[in-house]
Every structure is written in C-alpha cells, then in structure tokens.
N, C-alpha and C positions, 0 to 999 in steps of 0.2 A: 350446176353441179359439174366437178373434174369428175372424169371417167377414170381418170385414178385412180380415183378417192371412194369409186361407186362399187357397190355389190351387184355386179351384172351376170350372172353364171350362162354366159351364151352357149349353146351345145352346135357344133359344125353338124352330126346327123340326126336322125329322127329317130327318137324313140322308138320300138316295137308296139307298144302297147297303145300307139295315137294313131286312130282311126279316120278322125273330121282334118279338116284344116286348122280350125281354129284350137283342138289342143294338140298338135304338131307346130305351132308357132309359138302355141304359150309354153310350153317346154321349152323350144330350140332359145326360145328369146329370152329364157330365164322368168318368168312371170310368175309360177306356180313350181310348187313340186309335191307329187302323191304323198301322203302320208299314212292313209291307210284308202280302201276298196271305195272310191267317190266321194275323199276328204282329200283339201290338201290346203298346204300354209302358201300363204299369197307373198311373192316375193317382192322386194322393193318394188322395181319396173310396175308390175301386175296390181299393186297396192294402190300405187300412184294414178293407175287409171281406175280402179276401183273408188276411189274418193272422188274422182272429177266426175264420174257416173253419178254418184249420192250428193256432190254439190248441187247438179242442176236438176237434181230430184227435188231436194228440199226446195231449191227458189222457185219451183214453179211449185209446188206445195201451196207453200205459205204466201205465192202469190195473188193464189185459189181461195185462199182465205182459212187453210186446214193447220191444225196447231200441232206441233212433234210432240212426243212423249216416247220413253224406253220400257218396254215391259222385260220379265224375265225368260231366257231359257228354258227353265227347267218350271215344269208346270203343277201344282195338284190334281189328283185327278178328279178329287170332288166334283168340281165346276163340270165336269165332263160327263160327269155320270148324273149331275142334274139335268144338263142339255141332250141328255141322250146320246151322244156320239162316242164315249167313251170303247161302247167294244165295237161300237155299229161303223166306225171311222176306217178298221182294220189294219193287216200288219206292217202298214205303213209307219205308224207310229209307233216309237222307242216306247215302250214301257217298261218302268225303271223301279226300285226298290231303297228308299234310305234305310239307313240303319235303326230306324225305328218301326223295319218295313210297312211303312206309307207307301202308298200306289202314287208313282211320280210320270211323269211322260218330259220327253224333250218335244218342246212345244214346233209344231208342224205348220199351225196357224194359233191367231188369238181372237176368235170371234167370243168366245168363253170368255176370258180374261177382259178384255175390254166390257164385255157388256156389265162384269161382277163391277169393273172400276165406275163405270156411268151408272146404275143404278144406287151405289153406295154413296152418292154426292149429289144428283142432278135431280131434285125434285118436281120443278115446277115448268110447263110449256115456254115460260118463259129463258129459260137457261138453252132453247132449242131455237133454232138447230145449230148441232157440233160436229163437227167431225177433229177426231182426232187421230194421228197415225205415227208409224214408227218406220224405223231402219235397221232391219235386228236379223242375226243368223235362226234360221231353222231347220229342221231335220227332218228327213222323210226316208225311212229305212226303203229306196229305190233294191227290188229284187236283182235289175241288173243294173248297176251303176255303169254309165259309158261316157264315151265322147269327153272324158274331162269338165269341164265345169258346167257343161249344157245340161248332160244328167247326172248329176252329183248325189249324192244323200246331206251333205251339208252345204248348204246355200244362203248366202245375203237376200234381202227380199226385204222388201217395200210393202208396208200391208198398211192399209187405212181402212176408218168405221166411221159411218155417217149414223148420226141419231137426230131424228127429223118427226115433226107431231104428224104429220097426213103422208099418206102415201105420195101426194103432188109434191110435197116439201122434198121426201127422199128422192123420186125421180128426179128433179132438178138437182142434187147433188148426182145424179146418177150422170146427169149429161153436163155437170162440170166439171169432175172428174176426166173424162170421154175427151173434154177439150183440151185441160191440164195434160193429160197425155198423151195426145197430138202434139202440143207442144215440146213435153219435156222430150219423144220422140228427135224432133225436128233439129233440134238443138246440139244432140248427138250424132248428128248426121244421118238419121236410121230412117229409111221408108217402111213404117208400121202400119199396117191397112188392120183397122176396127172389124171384124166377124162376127154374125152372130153365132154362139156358143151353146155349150151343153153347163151345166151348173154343177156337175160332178158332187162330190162331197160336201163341199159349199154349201150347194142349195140356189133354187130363189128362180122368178119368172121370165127377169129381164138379165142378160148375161152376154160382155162379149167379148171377145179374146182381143188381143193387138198381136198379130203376128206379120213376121220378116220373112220375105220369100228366100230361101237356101235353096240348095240340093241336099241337104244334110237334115233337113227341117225333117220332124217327128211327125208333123201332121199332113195331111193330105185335107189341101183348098181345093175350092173352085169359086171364082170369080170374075166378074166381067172388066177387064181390062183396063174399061172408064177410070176406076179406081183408082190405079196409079198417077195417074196425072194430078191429081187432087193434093195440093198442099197447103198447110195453116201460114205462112208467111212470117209475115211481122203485124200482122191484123191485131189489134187490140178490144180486146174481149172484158165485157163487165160481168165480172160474173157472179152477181148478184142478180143479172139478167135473167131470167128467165127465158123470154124469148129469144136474145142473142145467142145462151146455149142450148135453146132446142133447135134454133138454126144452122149451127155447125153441126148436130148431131146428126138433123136431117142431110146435108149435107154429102156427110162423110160414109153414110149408111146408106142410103138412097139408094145407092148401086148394091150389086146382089156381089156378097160375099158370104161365104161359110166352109164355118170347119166340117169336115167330113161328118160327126155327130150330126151337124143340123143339116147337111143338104139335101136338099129340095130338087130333085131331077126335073120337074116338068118345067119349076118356075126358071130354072138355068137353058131349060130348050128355048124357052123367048126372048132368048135373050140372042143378038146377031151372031151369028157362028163364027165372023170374022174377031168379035171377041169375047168369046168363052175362052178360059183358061183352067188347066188343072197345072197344079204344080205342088212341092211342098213348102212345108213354112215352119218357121221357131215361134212359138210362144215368147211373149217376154212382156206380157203382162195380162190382167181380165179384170173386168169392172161386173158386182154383182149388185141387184137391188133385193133382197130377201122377204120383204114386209117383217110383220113381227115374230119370224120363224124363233128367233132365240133371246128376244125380248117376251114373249110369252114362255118360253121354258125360264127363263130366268128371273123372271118379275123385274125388268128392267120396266118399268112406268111413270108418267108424269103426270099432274094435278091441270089437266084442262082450264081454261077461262072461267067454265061450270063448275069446278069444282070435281068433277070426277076424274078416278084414275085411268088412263088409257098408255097400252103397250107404246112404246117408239115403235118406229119405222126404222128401220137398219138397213146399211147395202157394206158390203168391202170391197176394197179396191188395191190389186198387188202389182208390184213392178218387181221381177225377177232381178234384182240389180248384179251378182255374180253372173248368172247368164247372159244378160243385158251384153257382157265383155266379151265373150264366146258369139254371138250373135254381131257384135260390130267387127268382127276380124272377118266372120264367113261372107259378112256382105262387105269387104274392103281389104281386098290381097289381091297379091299377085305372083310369079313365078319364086318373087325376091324376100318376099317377107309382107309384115302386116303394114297397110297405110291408113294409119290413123286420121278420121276425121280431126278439124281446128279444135272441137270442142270436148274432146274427152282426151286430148295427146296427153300422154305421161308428159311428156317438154317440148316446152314453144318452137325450139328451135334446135337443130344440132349444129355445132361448128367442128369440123374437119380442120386439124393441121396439118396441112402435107410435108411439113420440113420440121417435125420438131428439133429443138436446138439450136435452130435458125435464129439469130436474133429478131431480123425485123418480122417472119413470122409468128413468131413466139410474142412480140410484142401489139403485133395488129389483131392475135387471137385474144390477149387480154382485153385489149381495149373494146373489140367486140364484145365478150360476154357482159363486160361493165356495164357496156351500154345498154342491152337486152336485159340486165337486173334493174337498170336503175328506168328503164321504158313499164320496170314493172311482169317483166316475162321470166319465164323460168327454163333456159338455154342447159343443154348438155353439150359440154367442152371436152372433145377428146382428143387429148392430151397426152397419150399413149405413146410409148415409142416403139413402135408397129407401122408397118407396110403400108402405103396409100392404100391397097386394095383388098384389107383387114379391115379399116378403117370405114370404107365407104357398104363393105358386105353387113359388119356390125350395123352400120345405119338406117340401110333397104331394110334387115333385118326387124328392127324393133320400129321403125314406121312413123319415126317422125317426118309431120308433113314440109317442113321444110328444113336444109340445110345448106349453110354456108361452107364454104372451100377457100381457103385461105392457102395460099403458096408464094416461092418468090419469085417465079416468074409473071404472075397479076400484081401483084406490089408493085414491081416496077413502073407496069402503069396507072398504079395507083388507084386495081380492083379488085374487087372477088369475086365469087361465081356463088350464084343463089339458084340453087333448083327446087323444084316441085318435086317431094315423093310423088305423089298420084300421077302427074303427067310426065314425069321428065324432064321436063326442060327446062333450060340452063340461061339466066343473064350474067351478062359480067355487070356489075356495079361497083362504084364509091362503097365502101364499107361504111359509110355514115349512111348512101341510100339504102342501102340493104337492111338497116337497122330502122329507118322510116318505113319502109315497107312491110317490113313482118310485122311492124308496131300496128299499122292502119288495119293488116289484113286481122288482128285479134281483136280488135275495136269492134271487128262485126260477129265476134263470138265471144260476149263476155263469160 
C-alpha cells in the first residue's frame, strides 16, 4: 500500500477523552473513531489488525479440530425466557422491540442460540462431540463505557460451545480449548497467564480466565511469579489426546494464579515471598465447562448406545477479539507510539523515502516494495512528500515492526538501513538483503 493512496487520519495530540495508552494510540494513529458512548467504526489501519487477530483465531480453531458457523445479532427472546436468563441476565443486555412488538435483545452471548441450533439437528451420541463457534459483534449495555475498545458496549468476540456425551468428554474439550489459547495467545505475541475464575453470568464449575498483566488491567491478580516463565513454543499437540491436553493444562495451572474473585489468601502465603505477585490484568478471554446447565433448560439431548435420551454436556469458550487490540498495544509501546508484534502488524514492513523525487530513490523504493509483494508480504510505502521527520514520527507512530530507509546518500554505496521498531537498531544493507531478511524473519510468524 502507497501512503498516498492510504486513509490514515494521524492526530499530532491526544484526545481529552483517552484515558489508558492503548485508546490514546488508537485515536492519535487513526485506528478507531467514537461514534456513539463505547461504539466506534474501526478505521483502515485498526481493521487491518483486527482481521490478523481473527486470522490466527480461526487457524488455531479449526486446528483444534472446532468448526465456524455465524449466528445472528439480534436475538428472540423466547430462547431466553426458556433458559431462564432472560430478566435474570440484567441491564446489561439491550432489550429491543420490532414493530410487531416482539421482545428482541442484541445478543450479548449465544449459549441460548447455539444450543436451540444443536438440539434442532443433532440426535444421536454419535454426531458427539462438536463443538462449534463463531466470530461475531455483541453488545453489552457497559454502565460506564471507558478506556476505548477495552471497555466498549460493542465488541468483536470469539465465542465457542462444545457438546460432548460425559462429563470426561466436555472436560477434554475444556483442556483443548486451554491449549488452543495458549497458543493462539503466543502467536500474537501476548504473554496470557490461564487463572482460575469466577463463572459470572455464564455459569459452570470449572472456569478460567486468560489474563495480560497491564497497569490499566480491570482486574486485580495474584500469582506466583513461576508462571511467567512458562511458554507453549512450537510443541505440537494431538489434540484428540487426552492426556497430552490434560498435560499442558496441568502444566500451565500448576502454579497459583487468581482473579481477585477466586483468591485464596492462605494457599498464596505458601507460596516463597520472593515470588508472590499482586498486580493488575486484562481479560482477553475465559474457558467455561457448565455440565448440562442449558442443555436441560433446553432439551438439547441425544439417544445413548442404550437407547436412552440424555442431556449433552456443554462448556463456552470466548476470545475478546476487539479487546485482544487494546490489550496488545498496553503490553507493546513506548514513549513513540505502538510496536507491533510480527504477527498481528497491520504491514510487514514500512519503507521510508527520504528524497522523494529523487530519481534513483524513487526507483530503489519501487523496486523494494515489488519485492516485499511479490516475497508475498504486505509493505506500506510512504511516498509522501513530507519531511524525513514527518515520515519517520508517522512510523514509530502506527508500529510497524520493521522499516527500511531509503536515501541518496546509502545508494551511493549501494544500501539501506533496516531498523527494528522494538529495539532500535539500525543495519545498513543491500536492498535485496534487506528484503531476504524481513522475508525469513515472517517465515517464523505465519
């Protein structure tokens, strides 16, 4: 993409109304803009990492073995009032009115909805287990909507429903789930420590949140330190396993973490004082296992081996995916602007022209970006004719991890300069190495 050619609405100061870092970035950097009190339309820039966040949602999904499906916004409330949760849910949820005043809701969650879809088609233990899930906006009339996208009332969100014959069946989806999102975690470059949780409105026994250490975080942890060290790798997981995911699960939970709901004072005093931790943290996602809490409100049941009918087994599992982008800025900035990890960058690369008009500038910045399209990468070219020091603030600013400099004084000897947003630093290289380099370094973040 020419920066030309781009809808970038950069702001030089900070909004009044941006409180956290991360919506003082997504503003200044053009990402977002309010459109009513914790709504707001996702700009190019902010879109573009939005979809690289939901790319590597879905492939560790469906690597899990879980199948997409879209439900609707706007919900009946029927389904709601047989579940019970319709007025018990509270004023969180929009309740709405068509013109045939039907009692409607904008859907907040779809534990209701899915289980009407699985019981309506899925008759037999054999069609078990499923889990199906979606990538879809929901609404949560937030009393005080803040922080920009962190606490919104409209938000993207990852929700999945597992429907499993035994309780063992749904816990094993409970703990590949657990693993899937360590993974899809890891991938985004986010250090997401697993907590045990409270079930809130949900429901259910087994419950745990995946929260990001901030200063900005909503919730108040405590955990023993051990934890952080703990990473999923490049480890290859069956996850059909059983025992492989109650091994990571053990793993990853082992160490004493909890959200303020669950903690446990006496079990955190045994733990070495050199490492207890309290600090706060973002949400940005929770894994629930429920048993047959709304497969019995709803007669979601299948025909056993025996012939009899028995409840499924159900759990949900959500990724906050709009917060998810609020939550990777607070854990990756600096005085200059956002530094995107490799794997969720709006663009692979930026290219800087220090001399636009310049011929042989002008002609080593095309041959760059050609080469970075045809490696398969998606480079922002700016191509502006603007002030080197416009050029390079625009770049610190929106946090691509790496950018090339192009001038005529490195032509001459036949280089250019490749820096690292996150560290700084600078090689001069061949513009053909420069374009093997960024190639190799994306190789290890598909």
């Amino acid at each position: 993409m020419r920066l030309s050619r781009y809808f970038l609405p950069v702001l030089k100061e900070t909004p009044a109304e941006a409180q956290i870092v991360s919506h003082r970035l997504m503003l200044r950097a053009g990402m977002i803009k309010q459109a009513s009190a914790g709504i707001y339309s996702w700009l190019p820039l902010g879109y573009r990492v939005l979809n690289r966040i939901q790319e590597i949602i879905h492939q560790e999904q469906e690597r899990a073995g879980h199948i997409p499906l879209l439900m609707p916004t706007i919900q009946g409330a029927d389904l709601w009032r047989e579940s019970g949760r319709y007025d018990a849910y509270g004023e969180e949820m929009l309740r709405i009115k068509d013109r045939q005043g039907r009692d409607m809701l904008f859907s907040p969650t779809a534990e209701e909805l899915i289980t009407d879809i699985f019981r309506s088609y899925v008759r037999s233990y054999k069609d078990v287990p499923l889990t199906l899930y979606q990538i879809q906006w929901k609404f949560r009339d937030e009393i005080r909507p803040r922080f920009g996208v962190m606490r919104g009332r409209e938000f993207l969100m990852k929700d999945g429903y597992n429907f499993d014959l035994t309780k063992e069946d749904a816990l094993h989806a409970y703990n590949r789930h657990l693993v899937s999102y360590l993974r899809t975690y890891e991938r985004m470059g986010l250090k997401a420590i697993p907590m045990r949780a409270d079930g809130g409105p949900i429901g259910g026994d087994y419950t745990h949140e995946f929260l990001v250490l901030a200063e900005t975080g909503e919730s108040e942890v405590f955990y023993d330190s051990a934890v952080t060290d703990l990473t999923f790798g490049d480890r290859v997981i069956n996850y059909d396993s059983v025992e492989e995911c109650q091994g990571v699960l053990e793993e990853f939970t082992s160490r004493y973490a909890r959200t303020d709901e669950t903690h446990d004072e006496a079990v955190f005093d045994g733990i070495p004082e050199e490492r207890r931790r309290v600090a706060r943290g973002i949400e940005v996602g929770q894994i629930f296992y429920f048993g047959t809490k709304y497969s019995d409100a709803l007669g979601a049941t299948v025909q056993d081996a025996e012939g009899n009918k028995v409840p499924v087994h159900m759990g949900s599992h959500g990724i906050g995916v709009s917060r998810l982008l609020g939550a990777l800025i607070e854990a990756n900035h600096d005085d200059k602007g956002i530094i995107w990890p490799e794997g969720v960058t709006p663009f692979h690369c930026g290219i800087v022209n220090l001399k636009q008009g310049d011929a042989a500038a002008d002609a080593a910045c095309e041959n760059l970006y050609d080469q970075l399209k045809t490696a398969g990468l998606e480079p922002l070219y700016d191509d502006r004719d603007e002030r080197a020091g416009a050029k390079f603030a625009t770049m610190d600013l929106i946090g691509l991890p790496w950018r090339i400099t192009v001038g005529p004084r490195g032509l001459k000897n036949g280089v250019v300069e490749l820096t690292s947003r996150r560290t700084g630093e600078s090689v001069e290289l061949a513009p053909e190495a420069a374009v093997q380099q960024i190639t190799e370094i994306y190789r290890k973040h598909p």
